[in-house]
N, C-alpha and C positions, 0 to 999 in steps of 0.2 A: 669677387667682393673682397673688400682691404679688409687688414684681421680687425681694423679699429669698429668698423662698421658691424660686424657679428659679435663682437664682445660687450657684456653687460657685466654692470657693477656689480661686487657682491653683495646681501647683504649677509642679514645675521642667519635665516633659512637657509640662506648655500653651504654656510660654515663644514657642515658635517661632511655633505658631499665632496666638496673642495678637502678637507682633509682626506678623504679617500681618495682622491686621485691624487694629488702630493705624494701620498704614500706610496701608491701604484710609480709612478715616476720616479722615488727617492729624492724628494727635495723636504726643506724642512718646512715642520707643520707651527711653529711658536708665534705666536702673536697674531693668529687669521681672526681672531674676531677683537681684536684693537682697534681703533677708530684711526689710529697711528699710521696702518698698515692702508694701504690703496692695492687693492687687486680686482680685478677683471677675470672672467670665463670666459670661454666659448663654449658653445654648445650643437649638438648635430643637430638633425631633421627631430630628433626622439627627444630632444632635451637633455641628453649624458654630454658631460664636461669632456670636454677634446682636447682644450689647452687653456693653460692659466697664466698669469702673468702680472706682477705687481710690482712694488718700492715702499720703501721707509724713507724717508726725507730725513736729515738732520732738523735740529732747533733754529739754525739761524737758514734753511732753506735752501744752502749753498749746493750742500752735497746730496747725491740719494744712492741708497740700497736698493739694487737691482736684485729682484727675487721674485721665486715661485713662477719662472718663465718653466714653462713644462708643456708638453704634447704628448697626446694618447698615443702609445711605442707604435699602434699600426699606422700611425697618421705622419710618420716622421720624413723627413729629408724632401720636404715637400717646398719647403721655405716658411712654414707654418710658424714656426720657431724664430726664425730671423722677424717675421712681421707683429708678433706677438712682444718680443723686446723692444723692437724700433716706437710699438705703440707704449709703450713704459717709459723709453726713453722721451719723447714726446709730451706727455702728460708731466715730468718729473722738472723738464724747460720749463713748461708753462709755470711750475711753480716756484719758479727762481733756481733752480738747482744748477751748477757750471758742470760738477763733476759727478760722472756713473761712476759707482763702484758695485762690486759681487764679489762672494765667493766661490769657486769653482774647482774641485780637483780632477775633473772628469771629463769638462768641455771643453778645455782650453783652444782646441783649434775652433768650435764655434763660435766662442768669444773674439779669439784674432780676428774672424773674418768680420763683424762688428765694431770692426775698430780699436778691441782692447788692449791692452799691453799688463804685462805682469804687473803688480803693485805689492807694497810694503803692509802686510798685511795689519803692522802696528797702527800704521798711519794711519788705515782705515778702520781699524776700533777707535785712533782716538777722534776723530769728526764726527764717528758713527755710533759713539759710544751709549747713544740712550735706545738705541732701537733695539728690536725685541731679539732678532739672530745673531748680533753681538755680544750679546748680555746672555746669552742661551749660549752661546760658544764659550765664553769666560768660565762663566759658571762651572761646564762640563769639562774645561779644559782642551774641547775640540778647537778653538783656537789657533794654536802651535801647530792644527795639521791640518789645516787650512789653509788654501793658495788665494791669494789674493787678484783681484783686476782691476783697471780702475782706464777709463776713460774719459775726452770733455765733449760734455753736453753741447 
């Protein structure tokens, strides 16, 4: 089965869940229940969150924030992860979006194999600048240590 076909929207009842497995994963939790925010679950036979996976789209639609792609650790190196992104990148086309960007200080070889290339991490607060993990990064200053990515949709 494609990851697109077992993922369901979140709504505002997943919220909590979904923040606990973020957590569990280390990805960041700011802005999961924003209307802003697009993220999708997967879920097992039991209904527990197995892998997530969303975007922030800028204002003019161009650009999106690739986020919260995440897989339960026992579940990993399966390809779970690559089909969970490809279905973000997909959904983020359809909404006019040309260019994926993320941040990443941890995955970078998963991200190359998706096509990404290092990016200017200025560059991508200033397109990106109203979504919620850029403004969460400024804020705390996490910013400056933050690796940037950035690919074309």
């Amino acid at each position: 089965m494609s990851a697109s076909a077992a993922l369901g929207q979140v709504c505002e009842s997943d919220v909590p869940e979904l923040t606990a497995f973020l957590r569990v994963v280390d990805l960041t939790v700011s802005g999961l229940d924003s209307p802003s925010v697009r993220l999708w679950v997967e879920r097992d036979g039991d209904g527990e969150i197995i892998g997530s996976t969303g975007y922030e789209i800028s204002a003019d639609s161009r650009h999106a924030l690739i986020r919260s792609v995440g897989v339960d650790p026992s579940r990993r190196s399966t390809g779970r992860g690559g089909g969970l992104a490809r279905f973000a990148f997909a959904r983020a086309a359809e909404e006019g979006a040309a260019t994926a960007w993320l941040f990443s200080r941890r995955s970078g070889p998963f991200w190359r194999g998706l096509g990404f290339a290092p990016a200017d991490r200025r560059e991508l607060a200033s397109v990106l600048h109203e979504t919620h993990q850029v403004r969460l990064f400024q804020k705390t200053g996490q910013l400056e240590h933050e690796v940037a990515w950035s690919r074309p949709l």
